[in-house]
Backbone as JSON Lines, residues from 0, in Angstrom:
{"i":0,"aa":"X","n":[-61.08,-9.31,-27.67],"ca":[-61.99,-8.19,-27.66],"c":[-61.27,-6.91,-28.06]}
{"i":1,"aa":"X","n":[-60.48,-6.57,-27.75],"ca":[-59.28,-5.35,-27.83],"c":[-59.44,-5.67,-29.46]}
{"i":2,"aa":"X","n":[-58.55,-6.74,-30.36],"ca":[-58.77,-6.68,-31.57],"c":[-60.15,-6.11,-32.16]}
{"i":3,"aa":"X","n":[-61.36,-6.65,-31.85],"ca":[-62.33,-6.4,-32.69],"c":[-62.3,-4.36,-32.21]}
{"i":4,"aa":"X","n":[-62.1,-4.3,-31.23],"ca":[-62.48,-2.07,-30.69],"c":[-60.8,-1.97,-31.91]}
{"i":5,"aa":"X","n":[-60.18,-2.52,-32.0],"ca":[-58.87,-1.27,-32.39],"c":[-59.75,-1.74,-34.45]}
{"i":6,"aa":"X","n":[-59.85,-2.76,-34.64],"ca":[-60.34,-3.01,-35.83],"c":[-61.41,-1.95,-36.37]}
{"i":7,"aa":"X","n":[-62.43,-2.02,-35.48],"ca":[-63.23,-1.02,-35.95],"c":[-62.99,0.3,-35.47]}
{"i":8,"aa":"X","n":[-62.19,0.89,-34.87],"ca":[-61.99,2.03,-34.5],"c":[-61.0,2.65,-35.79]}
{"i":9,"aa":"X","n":[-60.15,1.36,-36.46],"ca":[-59.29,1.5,-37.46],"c":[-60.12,2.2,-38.77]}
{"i":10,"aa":"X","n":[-61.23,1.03,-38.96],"ca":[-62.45,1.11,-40.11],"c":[-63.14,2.28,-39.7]}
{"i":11,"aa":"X","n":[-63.33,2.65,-39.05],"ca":[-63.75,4.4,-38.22],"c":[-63.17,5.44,-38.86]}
{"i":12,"aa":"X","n":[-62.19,5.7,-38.43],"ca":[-60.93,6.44,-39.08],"c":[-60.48,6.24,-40.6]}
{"i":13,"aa":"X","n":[-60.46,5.29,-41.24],"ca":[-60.43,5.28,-42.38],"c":[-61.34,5.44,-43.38]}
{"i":14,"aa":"X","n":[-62.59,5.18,-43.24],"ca":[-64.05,5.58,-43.63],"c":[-64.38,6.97,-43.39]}
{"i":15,"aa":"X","n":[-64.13,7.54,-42.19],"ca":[-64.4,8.84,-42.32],"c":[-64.0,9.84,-42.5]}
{"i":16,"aa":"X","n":[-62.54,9.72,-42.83],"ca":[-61.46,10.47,-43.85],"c":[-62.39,10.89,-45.1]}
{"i":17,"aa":"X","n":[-63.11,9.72,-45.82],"ca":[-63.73,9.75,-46.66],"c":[-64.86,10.95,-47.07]}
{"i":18,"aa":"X","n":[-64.63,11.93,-48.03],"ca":[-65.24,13.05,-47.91],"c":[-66.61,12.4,-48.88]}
{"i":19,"aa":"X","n":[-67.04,11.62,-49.5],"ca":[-68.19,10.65,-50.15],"c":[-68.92,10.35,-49.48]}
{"i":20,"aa":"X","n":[-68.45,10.1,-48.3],"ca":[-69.43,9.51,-47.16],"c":[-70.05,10.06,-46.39]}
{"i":21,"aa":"X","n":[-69.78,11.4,-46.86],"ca":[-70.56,12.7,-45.38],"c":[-72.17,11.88,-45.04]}
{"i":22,"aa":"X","n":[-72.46,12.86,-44.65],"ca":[-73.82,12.66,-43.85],"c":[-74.61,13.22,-44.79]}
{"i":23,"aa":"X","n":[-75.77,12.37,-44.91],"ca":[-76.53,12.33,-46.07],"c":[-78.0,12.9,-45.34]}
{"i":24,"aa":"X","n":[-79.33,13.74,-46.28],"ca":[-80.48,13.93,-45.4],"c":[-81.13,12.92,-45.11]}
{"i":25,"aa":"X","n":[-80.98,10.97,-45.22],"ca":[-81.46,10.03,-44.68],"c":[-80.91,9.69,-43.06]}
{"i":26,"aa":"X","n":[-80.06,10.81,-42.75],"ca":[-79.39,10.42,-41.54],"c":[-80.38,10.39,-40.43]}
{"i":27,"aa":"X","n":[-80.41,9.28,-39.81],"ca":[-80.8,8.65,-38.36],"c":[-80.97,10.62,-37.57]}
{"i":28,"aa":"X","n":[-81.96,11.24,-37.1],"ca":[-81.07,11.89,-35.63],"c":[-79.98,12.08,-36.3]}
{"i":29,"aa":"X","n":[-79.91,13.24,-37.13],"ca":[-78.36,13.63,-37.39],"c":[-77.35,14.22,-36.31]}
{"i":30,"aa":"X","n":[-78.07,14.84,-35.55],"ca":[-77.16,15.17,-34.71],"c":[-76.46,14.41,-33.56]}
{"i":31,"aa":"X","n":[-76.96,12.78,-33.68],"ca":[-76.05,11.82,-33.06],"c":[-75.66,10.91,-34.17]}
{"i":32,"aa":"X","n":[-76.25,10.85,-35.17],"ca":[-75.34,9.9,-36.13],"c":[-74.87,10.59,-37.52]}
{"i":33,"aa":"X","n":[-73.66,9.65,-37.72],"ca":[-72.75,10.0,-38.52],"c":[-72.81,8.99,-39.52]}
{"i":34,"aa":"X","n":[-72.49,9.05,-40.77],"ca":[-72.53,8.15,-42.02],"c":[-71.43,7.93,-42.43]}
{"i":35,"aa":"X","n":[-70.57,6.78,-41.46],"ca":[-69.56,6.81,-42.03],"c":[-68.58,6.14,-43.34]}
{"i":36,"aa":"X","n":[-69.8,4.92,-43.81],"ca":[-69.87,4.27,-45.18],"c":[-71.28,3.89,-45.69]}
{"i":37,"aa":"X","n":[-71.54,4.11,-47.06],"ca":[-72.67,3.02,-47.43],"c":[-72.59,2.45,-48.36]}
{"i":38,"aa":"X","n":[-73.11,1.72,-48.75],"ca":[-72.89,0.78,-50.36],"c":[-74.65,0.5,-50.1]}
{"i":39,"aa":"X","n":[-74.91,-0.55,-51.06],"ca":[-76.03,-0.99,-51.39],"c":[-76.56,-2.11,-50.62]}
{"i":40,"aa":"X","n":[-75.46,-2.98,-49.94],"ca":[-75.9,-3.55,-49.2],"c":[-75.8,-3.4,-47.38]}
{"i":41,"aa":"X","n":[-75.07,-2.34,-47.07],"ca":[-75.13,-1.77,-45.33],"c":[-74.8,-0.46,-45.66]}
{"i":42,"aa":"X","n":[-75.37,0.13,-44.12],"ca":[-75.23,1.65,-44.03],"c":[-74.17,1.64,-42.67]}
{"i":43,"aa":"X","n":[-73.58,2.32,-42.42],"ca":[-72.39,2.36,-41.09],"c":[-72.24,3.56,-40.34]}
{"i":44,"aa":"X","n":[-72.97,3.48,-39.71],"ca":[-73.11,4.86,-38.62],"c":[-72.32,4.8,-37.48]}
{"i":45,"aa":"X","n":[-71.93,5.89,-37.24],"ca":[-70.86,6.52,-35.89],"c":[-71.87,7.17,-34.88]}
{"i":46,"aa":"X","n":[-72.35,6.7,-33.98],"ca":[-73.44,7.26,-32.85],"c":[-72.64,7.62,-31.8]}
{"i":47,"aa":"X","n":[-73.16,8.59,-30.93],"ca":[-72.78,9.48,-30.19],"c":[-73.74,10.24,-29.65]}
{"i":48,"aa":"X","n":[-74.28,9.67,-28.49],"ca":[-74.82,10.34,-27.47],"c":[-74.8,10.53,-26.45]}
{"i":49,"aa":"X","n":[-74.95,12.6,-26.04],"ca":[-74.44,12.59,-24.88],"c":[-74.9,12.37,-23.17]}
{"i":50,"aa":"X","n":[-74.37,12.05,-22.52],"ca":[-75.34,11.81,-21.04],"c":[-76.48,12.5,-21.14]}
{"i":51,"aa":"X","n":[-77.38,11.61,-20.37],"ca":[-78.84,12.09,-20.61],"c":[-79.68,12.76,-21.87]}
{"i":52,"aa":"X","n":[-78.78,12.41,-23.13],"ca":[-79.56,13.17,-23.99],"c":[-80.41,12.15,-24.58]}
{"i":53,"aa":"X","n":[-80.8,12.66,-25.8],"ca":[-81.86,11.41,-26.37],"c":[-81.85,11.74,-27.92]}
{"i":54,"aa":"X","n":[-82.17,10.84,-29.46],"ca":[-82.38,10.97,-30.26],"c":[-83.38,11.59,-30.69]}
{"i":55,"aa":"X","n":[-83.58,12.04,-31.36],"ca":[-84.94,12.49,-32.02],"c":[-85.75,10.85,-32.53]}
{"i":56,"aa":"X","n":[-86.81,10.86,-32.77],"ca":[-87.39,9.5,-33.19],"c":[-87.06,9.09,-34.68]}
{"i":57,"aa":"X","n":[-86.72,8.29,-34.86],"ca":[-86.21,7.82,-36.16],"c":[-85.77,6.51,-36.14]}
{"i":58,"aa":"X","n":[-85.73,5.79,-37.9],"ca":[-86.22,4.48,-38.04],"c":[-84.63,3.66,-38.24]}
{"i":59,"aa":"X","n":[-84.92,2.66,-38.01],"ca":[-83.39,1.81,-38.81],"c":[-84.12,0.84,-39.12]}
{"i":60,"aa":"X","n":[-83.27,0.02,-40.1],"ca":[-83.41,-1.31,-40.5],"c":[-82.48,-2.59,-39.36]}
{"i":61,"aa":"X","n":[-82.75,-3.49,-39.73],"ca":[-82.41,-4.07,-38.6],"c":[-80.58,-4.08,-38.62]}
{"i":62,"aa":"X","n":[-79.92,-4.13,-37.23],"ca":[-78.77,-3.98,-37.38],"c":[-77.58,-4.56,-36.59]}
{"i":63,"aa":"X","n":[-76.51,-4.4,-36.39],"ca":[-75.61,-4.86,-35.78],"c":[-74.95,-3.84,-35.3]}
{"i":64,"aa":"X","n":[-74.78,-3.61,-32.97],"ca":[-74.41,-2.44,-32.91],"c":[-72.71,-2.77,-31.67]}
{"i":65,"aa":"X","n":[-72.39,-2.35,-32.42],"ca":[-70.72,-2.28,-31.53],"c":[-70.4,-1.33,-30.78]}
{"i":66,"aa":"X","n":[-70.45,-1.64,-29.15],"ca":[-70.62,-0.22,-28.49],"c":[-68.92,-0.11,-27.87]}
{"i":67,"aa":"X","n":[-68.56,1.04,-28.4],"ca":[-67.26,1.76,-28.42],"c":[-66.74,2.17,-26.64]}
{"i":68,"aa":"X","n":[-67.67,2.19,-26.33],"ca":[-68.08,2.84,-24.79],"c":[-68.52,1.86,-23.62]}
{"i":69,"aa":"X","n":[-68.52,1.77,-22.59],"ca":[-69.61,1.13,-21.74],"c":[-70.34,2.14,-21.55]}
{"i":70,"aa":"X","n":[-71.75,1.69,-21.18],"ca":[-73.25,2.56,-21.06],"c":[-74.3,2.12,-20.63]}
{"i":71,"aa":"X","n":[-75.62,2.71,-20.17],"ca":[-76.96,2.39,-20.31],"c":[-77.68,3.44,-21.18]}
{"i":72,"aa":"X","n":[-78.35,2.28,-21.79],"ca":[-79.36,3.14,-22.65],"c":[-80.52,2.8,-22.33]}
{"i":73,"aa":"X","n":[-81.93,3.44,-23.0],"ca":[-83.17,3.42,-22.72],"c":[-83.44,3.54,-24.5]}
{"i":74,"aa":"X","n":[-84.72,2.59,-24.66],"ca":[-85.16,2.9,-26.05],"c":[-87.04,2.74,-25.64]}
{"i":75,"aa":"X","n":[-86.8,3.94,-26.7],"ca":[-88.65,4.02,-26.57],"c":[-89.04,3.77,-27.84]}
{"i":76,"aa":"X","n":[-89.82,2.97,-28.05],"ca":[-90.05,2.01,-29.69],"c":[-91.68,3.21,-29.78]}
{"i":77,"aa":"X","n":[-91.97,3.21,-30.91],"ca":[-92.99,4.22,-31.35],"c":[-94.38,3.44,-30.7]}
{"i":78,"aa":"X","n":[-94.35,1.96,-30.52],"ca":[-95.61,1.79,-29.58],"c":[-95.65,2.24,-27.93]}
{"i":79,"aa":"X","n":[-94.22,2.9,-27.67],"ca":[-94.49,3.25,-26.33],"c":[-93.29,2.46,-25.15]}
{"i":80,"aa":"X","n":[-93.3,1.44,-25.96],"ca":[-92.73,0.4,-25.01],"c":[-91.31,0.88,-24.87]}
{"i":81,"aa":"X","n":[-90.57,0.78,-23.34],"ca":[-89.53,1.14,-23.3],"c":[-88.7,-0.27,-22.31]}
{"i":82,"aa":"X","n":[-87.48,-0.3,-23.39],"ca":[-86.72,-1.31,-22.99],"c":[-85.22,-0.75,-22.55]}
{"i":83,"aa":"X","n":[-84.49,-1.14,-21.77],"ca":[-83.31,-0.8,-21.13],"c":[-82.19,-1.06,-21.32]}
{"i":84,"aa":"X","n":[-80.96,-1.21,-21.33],"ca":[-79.77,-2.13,-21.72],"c":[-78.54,-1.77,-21.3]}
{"i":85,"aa":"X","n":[-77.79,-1.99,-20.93],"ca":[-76.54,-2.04,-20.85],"c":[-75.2,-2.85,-21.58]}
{"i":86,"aa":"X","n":[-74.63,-1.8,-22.27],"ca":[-73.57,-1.98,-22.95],"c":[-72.36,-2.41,-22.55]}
{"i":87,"aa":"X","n":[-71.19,-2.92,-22.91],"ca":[-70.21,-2.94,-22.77],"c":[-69.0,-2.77,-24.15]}
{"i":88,"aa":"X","n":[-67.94,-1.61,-23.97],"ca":[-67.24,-1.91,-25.5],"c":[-67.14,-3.29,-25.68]}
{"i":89,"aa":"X","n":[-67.03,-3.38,-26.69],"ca":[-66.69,-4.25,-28.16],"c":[-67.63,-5.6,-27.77]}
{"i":90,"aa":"X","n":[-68.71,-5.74,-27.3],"ca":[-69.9,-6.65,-27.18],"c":[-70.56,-6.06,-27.95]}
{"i":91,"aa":"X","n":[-70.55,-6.77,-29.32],"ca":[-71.23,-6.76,-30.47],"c":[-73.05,-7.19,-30.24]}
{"i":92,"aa":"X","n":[-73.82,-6.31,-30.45],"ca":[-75.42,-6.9,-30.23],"c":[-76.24,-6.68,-31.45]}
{"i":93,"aa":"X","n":[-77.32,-7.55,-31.72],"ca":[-78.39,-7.26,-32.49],"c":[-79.24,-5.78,-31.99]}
{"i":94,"aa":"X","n":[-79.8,-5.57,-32.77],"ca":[-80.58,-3.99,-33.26],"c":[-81.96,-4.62,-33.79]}
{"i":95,"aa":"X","n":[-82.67,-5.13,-33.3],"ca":[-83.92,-5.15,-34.47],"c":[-84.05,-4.15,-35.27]}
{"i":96,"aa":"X","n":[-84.67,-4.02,-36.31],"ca":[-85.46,-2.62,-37.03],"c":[-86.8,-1.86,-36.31]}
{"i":97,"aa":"X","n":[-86.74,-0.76,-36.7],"ca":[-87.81,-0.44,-36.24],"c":[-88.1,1.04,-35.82]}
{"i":98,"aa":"X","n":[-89.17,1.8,-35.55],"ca":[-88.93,3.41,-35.01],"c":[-88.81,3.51,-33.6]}
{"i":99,"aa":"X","n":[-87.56,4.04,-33.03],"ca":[-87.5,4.25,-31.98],"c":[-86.89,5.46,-31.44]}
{"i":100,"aa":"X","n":[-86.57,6.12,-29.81],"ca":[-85.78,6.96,-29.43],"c":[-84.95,6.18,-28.55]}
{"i":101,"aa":"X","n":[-83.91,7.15,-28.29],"ca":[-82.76,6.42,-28.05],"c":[-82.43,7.21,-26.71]}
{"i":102,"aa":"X","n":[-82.5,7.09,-25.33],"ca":[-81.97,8.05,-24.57],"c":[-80.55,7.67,-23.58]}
{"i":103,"aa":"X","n":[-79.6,8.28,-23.7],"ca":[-78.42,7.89,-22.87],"c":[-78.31,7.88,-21.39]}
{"i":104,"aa":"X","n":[-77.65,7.07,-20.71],"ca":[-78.0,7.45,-19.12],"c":[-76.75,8.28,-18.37]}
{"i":105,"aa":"X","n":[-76.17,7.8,-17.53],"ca":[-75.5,8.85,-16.62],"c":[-73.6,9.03,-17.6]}
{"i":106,"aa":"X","n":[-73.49,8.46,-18.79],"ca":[-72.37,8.13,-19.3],"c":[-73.01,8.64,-20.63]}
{"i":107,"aa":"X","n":[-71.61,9.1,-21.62],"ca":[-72.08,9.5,-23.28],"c":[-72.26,7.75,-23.88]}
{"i":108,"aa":"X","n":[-72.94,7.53,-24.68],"ca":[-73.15,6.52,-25.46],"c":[-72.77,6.45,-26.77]}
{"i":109,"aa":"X","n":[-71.57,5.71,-27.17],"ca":[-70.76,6.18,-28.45],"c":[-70.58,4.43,-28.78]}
{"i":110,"aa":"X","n":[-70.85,4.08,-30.19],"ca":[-71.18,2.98,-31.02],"c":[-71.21,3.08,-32.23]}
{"i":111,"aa":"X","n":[-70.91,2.38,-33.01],"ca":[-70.7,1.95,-34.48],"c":[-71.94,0.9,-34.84]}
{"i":112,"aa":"X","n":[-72.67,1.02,-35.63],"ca":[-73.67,0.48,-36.02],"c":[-73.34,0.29,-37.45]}
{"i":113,"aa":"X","n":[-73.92,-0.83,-37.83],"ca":[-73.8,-1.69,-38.8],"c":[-75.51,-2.05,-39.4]}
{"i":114,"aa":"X","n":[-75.85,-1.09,-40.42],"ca":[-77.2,-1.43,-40.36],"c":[-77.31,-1.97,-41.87]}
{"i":115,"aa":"X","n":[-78.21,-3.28,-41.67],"ca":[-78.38,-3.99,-42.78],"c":[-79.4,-3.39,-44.08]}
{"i":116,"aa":"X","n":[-79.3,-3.74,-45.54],"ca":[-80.28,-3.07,-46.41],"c":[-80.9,-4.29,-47.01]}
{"i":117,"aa":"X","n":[-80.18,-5.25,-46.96],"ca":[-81.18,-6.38,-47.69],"c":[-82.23,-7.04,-47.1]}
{"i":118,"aa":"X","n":[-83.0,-7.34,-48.0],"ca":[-84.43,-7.8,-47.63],"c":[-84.39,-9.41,-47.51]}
{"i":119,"aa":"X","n":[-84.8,-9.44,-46.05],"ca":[-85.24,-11.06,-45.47],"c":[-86.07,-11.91,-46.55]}
């Protein structure tokens, strides 16, 4: 587990050296996510949210999320429905797609997301 957090913490740091990769106006909630690579086939966001705060509502495609941090989060999906979770670093999880908010609980919520562009 240690390998996969120093790996991507590596790919973190080296991606976002990258002045190409700034943050683009498709950004998630810019003010918790960061763009830290894209190509044509994934987008790679640096999330960061702080205790008790929350995203603005906004969409992803479906994704893969690597949480940097331990945490609880809360997500409110645009039908309302709110689901709960708890994180642990480097426990890699699925992301469905979809519009949602994102709210952090008593801890900042900091993750690397891996969001897919190709079509099922």
């Amino acid at each position: 587990m240690k390998r996969i957090i120093i790996t991507l913490a590596a790919m973190f740091l080296c991606l976002g050296a990258a002045p190409a990769f700034a943050q683009n106006a498709t950004t998630p909630s810019p003010r918790h996510f960061q763009v830290v690579f894209e190509n044509s086939q994934v987008r790679v966001l640096h999330v960061y949210i702080n205790a008790k705060d929350k995203t603005e509502p906004h969409e992803l495609h479906d994704a893969v999320a690597v949480p940097l941090t331990d945490y609880d989060v809360k997500f409110t999906g645009a039908d309302g429905k709110v689901t709960e979770a708890h994180r642990v670093a480097g426990q890699a999880s699925w992301v469905p797609g979809g519009a949602r908010v994102v709210e952090a609980g008593d801890k900042p919520a900091e993750a690397i997301v891996v969001e897919l562009k190709t079509k099922k």
